[in-house]
Backbone as CSV, one residue per row, in Angstrom:
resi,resn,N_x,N_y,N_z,CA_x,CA_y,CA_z,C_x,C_y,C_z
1,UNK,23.051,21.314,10.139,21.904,21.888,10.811,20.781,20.862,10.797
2,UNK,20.492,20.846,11.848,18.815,19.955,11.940,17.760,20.677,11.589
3,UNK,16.720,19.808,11.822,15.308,20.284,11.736,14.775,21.146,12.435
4,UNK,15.324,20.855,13.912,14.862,21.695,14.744,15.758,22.737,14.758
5,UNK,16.899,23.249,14.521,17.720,24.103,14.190,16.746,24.966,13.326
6,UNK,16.661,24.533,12.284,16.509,24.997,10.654,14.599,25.951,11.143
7,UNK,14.084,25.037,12.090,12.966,25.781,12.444,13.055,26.732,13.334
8,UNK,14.623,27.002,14.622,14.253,27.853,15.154,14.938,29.553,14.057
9,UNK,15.845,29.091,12.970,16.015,30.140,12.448,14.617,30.842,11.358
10,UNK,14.518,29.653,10.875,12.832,30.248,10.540,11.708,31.190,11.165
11,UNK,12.206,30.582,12.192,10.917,31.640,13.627,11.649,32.784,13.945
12,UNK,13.106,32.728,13.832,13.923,34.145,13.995,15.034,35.268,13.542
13,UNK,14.946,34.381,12.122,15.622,35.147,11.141,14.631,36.621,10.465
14,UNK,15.263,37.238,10.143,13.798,37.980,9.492,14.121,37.643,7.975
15,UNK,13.165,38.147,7.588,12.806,38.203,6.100,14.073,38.325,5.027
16,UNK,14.010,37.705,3.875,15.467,38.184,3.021,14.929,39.101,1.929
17,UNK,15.805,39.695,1.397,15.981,41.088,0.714,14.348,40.433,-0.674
18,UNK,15.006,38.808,-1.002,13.912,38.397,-2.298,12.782,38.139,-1.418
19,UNK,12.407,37.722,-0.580,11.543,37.490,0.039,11.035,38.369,-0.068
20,UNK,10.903,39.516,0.434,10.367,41.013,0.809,9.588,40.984,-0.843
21,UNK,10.891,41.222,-1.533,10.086,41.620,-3.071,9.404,40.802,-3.656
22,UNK,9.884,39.375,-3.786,8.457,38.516,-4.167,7.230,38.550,-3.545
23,UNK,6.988,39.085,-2.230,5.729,39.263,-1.937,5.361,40.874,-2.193
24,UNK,6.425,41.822,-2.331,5.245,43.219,-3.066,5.064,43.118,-4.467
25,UNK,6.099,42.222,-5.157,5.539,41.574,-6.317,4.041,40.609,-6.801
26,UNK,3.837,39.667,-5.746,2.390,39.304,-5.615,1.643,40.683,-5.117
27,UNK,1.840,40.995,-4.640,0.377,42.144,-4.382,0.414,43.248,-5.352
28,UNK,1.599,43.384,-6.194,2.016,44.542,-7.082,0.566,43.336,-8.847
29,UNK,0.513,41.983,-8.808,-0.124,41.397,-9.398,-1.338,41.332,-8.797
30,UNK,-1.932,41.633,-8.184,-2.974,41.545,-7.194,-4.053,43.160,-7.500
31,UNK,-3.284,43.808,-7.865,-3.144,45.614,-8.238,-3.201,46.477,-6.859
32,UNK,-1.819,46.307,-5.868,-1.703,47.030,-5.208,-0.390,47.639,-5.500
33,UNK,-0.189,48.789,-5.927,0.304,49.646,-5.872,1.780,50.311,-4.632
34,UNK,2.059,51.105,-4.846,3.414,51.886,-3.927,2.357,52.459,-2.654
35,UNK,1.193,53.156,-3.467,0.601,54.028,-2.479,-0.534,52.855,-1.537
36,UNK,-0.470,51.591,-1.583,-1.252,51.102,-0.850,-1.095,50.248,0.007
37,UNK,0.275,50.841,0.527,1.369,50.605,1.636,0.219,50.397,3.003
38,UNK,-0.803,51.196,3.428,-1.366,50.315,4.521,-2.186,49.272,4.955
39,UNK,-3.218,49.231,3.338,-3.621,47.817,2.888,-3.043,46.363,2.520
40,UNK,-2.166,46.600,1.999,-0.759,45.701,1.984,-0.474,45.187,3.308
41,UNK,0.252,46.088,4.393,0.546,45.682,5.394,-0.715,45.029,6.558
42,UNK,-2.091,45.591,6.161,-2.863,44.874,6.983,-3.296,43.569,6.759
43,UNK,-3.474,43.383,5.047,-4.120,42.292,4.898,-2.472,41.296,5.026
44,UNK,-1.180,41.475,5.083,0.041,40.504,5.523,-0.354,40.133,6.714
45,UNK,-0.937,41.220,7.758,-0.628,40.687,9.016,-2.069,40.013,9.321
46,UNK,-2.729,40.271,8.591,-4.079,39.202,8.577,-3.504,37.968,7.868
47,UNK,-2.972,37.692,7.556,-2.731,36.228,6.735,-1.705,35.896,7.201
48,UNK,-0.818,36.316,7.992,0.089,35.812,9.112,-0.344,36.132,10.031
49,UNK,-1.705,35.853,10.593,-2.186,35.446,11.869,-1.377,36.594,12.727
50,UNK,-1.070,38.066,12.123,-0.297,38.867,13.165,-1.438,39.642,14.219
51,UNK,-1.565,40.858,14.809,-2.011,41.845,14.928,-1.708,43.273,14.507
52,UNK,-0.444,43.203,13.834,0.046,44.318,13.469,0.821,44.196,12.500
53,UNK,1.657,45.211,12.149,2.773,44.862,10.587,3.052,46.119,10.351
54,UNK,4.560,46.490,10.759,4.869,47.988,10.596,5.386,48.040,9.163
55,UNK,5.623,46.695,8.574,6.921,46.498,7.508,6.962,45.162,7.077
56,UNK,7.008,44.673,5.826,6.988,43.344,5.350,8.683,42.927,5.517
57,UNK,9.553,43.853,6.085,10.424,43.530,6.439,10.760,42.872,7.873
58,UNK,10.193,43.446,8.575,9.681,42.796,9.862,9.193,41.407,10.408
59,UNK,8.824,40.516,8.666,8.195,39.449,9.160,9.968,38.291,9.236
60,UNK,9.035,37.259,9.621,10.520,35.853,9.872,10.610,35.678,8.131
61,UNK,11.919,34.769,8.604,12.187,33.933,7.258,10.689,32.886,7.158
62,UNK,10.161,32.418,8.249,9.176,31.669,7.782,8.127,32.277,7.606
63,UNK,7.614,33.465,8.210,6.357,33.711,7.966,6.265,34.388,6.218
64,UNK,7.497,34.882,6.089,7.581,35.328,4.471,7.674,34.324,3.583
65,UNK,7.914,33.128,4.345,7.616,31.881,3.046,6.457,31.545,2.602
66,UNK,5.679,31.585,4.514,4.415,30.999,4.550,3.379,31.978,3.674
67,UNK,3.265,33.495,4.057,2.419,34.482,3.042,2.855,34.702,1.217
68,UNK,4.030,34.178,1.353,4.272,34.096,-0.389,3.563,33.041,-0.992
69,UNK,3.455,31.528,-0.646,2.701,30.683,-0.511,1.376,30.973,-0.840
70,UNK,0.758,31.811,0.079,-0.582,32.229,0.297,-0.935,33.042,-0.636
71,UNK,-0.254,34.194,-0.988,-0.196,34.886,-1.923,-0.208,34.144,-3.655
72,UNK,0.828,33.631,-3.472,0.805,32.767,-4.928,-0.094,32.100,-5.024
73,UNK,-1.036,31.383,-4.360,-2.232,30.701,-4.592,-3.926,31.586,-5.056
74,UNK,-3.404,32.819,-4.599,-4.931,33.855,-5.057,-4.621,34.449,-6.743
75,UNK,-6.267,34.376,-6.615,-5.971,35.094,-8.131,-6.824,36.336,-8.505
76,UNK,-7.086,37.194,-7.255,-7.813,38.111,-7.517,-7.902,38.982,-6.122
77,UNK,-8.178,40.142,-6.305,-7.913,41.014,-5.222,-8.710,40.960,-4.218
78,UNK,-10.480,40.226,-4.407,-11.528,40.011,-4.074,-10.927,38.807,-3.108
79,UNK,-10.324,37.869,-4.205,-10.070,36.281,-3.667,-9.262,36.805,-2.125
80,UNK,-8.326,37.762,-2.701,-7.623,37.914,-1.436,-8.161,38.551,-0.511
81,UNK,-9.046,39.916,-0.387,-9.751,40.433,0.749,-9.832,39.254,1.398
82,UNK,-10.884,38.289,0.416,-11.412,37.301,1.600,-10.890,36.392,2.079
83,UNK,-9.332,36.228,2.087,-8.912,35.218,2.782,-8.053,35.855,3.696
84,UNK,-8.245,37.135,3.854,-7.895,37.855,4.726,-8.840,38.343,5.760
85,UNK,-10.153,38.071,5.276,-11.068,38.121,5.930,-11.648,39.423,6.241
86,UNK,-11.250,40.138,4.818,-11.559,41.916,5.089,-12.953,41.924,4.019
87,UNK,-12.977,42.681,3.478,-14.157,42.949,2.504,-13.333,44.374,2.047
88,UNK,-13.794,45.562,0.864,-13.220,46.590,0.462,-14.078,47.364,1.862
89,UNK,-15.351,47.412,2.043,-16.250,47.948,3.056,-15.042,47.923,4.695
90,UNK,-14.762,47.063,4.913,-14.430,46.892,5.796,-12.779,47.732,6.197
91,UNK,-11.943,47.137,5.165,-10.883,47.936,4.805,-11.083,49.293,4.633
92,UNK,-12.021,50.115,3.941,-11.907,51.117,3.947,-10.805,51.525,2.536
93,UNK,-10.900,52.458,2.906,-9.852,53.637,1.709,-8.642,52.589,1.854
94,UNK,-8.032,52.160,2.701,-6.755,50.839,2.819,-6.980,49.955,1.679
95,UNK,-8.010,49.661,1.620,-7.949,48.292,0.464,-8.458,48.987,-1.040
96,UNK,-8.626,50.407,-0.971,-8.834,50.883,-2.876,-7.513,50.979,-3.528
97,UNK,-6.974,50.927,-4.419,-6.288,51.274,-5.126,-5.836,52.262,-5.236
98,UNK,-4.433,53.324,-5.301,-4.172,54.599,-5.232,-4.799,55.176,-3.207
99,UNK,-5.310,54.380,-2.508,-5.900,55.299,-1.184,-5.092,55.872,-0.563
100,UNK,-3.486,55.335,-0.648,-2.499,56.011,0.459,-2.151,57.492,-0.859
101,UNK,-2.565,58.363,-1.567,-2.169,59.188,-2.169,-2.781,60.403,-1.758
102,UNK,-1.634,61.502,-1.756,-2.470,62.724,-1.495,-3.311,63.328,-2.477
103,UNK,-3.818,64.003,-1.670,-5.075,65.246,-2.810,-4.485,65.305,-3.559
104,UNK,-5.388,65.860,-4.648,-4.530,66.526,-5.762,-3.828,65.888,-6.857
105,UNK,-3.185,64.573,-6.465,-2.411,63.906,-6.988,-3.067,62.741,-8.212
106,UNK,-2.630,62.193,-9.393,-3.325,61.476,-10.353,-3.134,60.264,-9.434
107,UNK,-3.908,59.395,-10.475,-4.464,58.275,-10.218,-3.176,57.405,-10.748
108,UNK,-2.666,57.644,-11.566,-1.593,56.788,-12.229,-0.103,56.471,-10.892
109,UNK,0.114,55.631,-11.218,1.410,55.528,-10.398,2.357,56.517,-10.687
110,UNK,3.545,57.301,-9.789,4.597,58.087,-9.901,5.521,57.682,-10.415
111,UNK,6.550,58.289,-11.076,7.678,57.602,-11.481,8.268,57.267,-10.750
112,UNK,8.724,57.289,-9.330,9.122,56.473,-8.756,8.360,54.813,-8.274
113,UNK,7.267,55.162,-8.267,6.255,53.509,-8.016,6.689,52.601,-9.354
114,UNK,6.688,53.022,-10.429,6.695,52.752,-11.907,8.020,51.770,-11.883
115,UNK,9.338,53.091,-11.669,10.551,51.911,-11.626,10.680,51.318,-10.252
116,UNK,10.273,51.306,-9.621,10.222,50.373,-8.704,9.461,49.102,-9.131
117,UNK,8.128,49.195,-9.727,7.522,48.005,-10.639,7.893,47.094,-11.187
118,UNK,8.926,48.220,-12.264,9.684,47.447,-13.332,10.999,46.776,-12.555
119,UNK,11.354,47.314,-11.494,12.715,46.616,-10.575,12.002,45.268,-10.135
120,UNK,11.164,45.285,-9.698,11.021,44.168,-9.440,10.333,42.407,-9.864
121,UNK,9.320,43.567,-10.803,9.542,42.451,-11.981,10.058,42.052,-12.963
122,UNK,11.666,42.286,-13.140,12.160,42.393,-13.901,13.027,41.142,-12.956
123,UNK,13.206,41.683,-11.472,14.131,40.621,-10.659,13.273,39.500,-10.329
124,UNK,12.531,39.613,-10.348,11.106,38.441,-9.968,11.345,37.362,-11.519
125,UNK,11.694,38.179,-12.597,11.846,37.075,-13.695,12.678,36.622,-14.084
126,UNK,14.153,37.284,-13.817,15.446,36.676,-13.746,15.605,35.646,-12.695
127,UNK,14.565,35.778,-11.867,14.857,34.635,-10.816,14.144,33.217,-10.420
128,UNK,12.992,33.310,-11.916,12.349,32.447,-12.436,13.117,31.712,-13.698
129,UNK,13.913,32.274,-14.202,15.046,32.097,-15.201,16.099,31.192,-14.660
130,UNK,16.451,31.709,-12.890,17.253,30.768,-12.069,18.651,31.718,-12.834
131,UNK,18.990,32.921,-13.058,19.423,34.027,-12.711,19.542,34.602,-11.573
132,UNK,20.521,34.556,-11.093,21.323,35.737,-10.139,20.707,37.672,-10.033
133,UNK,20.243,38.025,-9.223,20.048,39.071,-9.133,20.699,40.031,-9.832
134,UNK,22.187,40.142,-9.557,23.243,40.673,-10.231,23.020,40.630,-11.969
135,UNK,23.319,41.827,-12.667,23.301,41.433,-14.081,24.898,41.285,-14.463
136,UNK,25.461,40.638,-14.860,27.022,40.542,-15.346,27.085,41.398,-16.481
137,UNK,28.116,41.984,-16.560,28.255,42.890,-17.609,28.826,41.543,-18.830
138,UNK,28.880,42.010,-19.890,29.056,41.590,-21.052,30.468,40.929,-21.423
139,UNK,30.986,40.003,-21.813,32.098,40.258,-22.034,32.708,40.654,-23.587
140,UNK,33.828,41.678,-23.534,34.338,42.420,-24.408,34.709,41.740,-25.651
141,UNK,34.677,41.706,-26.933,35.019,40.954,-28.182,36.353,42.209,-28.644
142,UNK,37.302,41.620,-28.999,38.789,42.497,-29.734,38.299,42.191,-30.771
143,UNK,38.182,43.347,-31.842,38.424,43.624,-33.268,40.057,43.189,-33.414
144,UNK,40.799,43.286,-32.817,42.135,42.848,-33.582,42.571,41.908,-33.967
């Protein structure tokens, strides 16, 4: 494969399964949450120069390189509004913490947001380890 090959699959592959999660992993460090699924998706498609973003699955193999990149370089939720070019004012209820949650409901993450958390930073560090996604089971020792 060439260069120019290798760039047009970049522009038209979509996103891979780690891709996806290393970047709700940066924003999961960032303190966005399960429920702040439409702040998430606006400030992606602000930092990939999109207009829209139904799904961080939706983006290319390159543009999920290019916003992980981007992502890994901030170090604060502020840092990031603004290089997204939002403000919390501006965002609205999208950019608070917990905003996509209904009435009624606590402030704490659900048990489902929770292990989803722990799924992925758990695969986010096996794969800083240079670990395989997959966990191998053990192998068996004979007492005999």
């Amino acid at each position: 494969m060439n260069l120019e090959e290798w760039r047009e699959v970049q522009a038209t592959e979509p996103a891979t399964p780690k891709q996806v999660g290393a970047i709700r992993g940066q924003f999961m460090r960032l303190g966005f949450g399960e429920a702040d699924r439409a702040g998430r998706l606006a400030i992606c498609a602000a930092l990939a120069g999109l207009d829209q973003l139904r799904s961080t699955c939706d983006l290319t193999i390159g543009q999920a390189g290019q916003l992980y990149r981007r992502l890994d370089g901030i170090g604060s939720r502020g840092e990031l509004l603004a290089a997204a070019g939002l403000d919390e004012h501006d965002q609205g209820q999208a950019a608070e913490p917990g905003a996509g949650r209904e009435r009624g409901r606590s402030a704490g993450p659900t048990l489902a947001e929770a292990v989803s958390q722990l799924a992925f930073a758990f695969l986010a560090w096996r794969e800083r380890l240079g670990h395989s996604a997959a966990v191998e089971p053990e192998a068996r020792q004979s007492g005999d």
